[in-house]
C-alpha positions in Angstrom: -32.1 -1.4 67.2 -35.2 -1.7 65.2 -38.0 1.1 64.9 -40.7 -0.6 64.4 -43.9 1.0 62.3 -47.4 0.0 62.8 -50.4 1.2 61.3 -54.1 0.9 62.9 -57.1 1.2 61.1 -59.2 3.6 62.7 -63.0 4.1 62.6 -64.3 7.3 64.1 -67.9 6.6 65.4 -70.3 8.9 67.4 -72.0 8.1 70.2 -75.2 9.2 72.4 -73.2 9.3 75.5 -70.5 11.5 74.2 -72.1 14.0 72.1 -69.7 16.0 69.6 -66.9 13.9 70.5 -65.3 11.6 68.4 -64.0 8.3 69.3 -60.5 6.5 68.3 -61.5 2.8 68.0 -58.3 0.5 67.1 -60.2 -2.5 65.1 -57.3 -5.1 63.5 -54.0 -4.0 62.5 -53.5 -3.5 59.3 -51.8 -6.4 56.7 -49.3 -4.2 55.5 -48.0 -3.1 58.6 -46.4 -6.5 59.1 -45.0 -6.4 55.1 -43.2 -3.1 55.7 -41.3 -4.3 59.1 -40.4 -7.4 57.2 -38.6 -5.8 54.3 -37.2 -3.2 56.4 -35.3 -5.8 58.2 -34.6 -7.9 54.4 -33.1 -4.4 53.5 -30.4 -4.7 56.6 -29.6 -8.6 55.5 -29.5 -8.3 51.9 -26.7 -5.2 52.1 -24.6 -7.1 54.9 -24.7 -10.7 52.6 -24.1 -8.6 49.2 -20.3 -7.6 50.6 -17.7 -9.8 48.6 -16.9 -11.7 45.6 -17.6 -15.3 45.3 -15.7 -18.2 44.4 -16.8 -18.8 40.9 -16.2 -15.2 40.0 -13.0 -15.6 41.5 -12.4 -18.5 39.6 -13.6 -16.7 36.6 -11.2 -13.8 36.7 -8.2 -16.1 37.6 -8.8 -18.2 34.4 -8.9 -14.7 32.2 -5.6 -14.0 33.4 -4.3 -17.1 33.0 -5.7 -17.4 29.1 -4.2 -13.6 28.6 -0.7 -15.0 29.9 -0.9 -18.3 27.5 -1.8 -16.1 24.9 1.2 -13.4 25.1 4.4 -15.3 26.6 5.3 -17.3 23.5 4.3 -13.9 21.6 7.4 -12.4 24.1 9.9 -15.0 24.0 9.5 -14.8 20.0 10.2 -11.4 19.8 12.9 -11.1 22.4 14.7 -13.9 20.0 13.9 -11.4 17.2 15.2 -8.5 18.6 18.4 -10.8 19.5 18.7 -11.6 16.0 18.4 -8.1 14.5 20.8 -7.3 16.7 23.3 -9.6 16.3 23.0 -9.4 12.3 23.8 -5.4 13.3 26.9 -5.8 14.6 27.9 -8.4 11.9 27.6 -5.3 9.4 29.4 -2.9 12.0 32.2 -5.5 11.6 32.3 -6.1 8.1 31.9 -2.4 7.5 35.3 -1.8 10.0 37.3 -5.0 7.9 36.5 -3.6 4.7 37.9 0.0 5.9 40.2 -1.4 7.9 41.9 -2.8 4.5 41.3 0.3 2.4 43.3 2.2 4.9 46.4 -0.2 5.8 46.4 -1.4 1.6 45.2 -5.2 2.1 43.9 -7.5 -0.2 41.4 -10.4 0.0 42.7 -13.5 2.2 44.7 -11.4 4.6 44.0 -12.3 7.9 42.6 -10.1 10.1 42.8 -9.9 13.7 39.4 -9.2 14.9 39.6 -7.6 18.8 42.8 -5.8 17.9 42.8 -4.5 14.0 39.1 -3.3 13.9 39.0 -1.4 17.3 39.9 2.0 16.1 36.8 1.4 13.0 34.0 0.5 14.7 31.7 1.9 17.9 33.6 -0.3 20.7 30.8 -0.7 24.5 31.7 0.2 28.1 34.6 -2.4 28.1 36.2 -0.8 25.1 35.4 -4.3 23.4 33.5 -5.2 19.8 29.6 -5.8 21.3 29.2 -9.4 21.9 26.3 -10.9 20.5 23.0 -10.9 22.8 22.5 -13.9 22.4 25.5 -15.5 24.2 27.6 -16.1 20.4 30.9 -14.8 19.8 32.5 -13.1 16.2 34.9 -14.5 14.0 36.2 -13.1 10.7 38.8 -14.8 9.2 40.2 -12.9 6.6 39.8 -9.8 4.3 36.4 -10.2 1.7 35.0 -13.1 4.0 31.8 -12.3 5.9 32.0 -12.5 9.9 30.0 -14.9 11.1 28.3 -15.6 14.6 28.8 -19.2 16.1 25.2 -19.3 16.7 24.7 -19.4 12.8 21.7 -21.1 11.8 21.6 -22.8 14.7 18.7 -21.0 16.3 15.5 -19.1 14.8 16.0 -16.2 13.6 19.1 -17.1 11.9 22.1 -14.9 13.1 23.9 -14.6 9.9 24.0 -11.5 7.2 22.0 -11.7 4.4 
């Protein structure tokens, strides 16, 4: 419900019949009167319309995101593949490190053979299974013999390499 404000312009006149008193005559209304209803009511309509977002801002933000997401996904996958790498080439030295004691201890020689899942077990940090660590990346050990360098079967096969430097 709208209050609705006029203003009158008022002209105080004396007369001879009514002496001492002053007299209230409404002439026009005044032009502003009308402009302040009107922007009252503008005021209402402008703060109901504003509510929202539109589409093209919408759109706007949407394409942000989607830039941002083009821009750091192949940055993830290439360091997940790192972090794969480094540590697969880890537990290449942890092997090589149990061979090489391994031989110390039991007196081999380079070109013994060594059986990898049973001979290194007690020299090297075995996971939850009570197994070598696989490689993360889905590759499996071998180490042939005594003075060779275990090697993944990924290889060089994928980037990063996963062989010891």
């Amino acid at each position: 419900m709208a209050i609705r404000l006029l203003f009158f312009r008022t002209v105080a006149v004396a007369t001879g019949n009514l002496v001492g008193e002053n007299v209230i005559i409404v002439t026009r209304l005044l032009i502003c009167s009308r402009r302040i209803y009107e922007s009252m009511q503008m005021k209402t309509t402008k703060n109901l319309r504003k509510a929202g977002f539109t589409l093209v801002e919408i759109m706007i933000v949407v394409a942000i995101i989607g830039l941002l997401a083009a821009i750091a996904i192949p940055n993830f996958v290439k360091a997940r593949a790192t972090s794969q790498a480094n540590a697969c080439i880890n537990n290449l030295r942890q092997i090589d490190a149990a061979a090489n004691e391994w031989a110390l201890e039991k007196g081999k020689k380079n070109s013994d053979t060594i059986v990898l899942g049973t001979d290194l077990t007690p020299y090297i940090k075995l996971n939850a299974n009570k197994n070598i660590p696989p490689c993360p990346a889905g590759g499996s050990y071998t180490l042939a013999s005594v003075g060779d360098n275990p090697t993944c079967s990924l290889g060089s096969s994928v980037t990063p390499a996963h062989v010891l430097p």
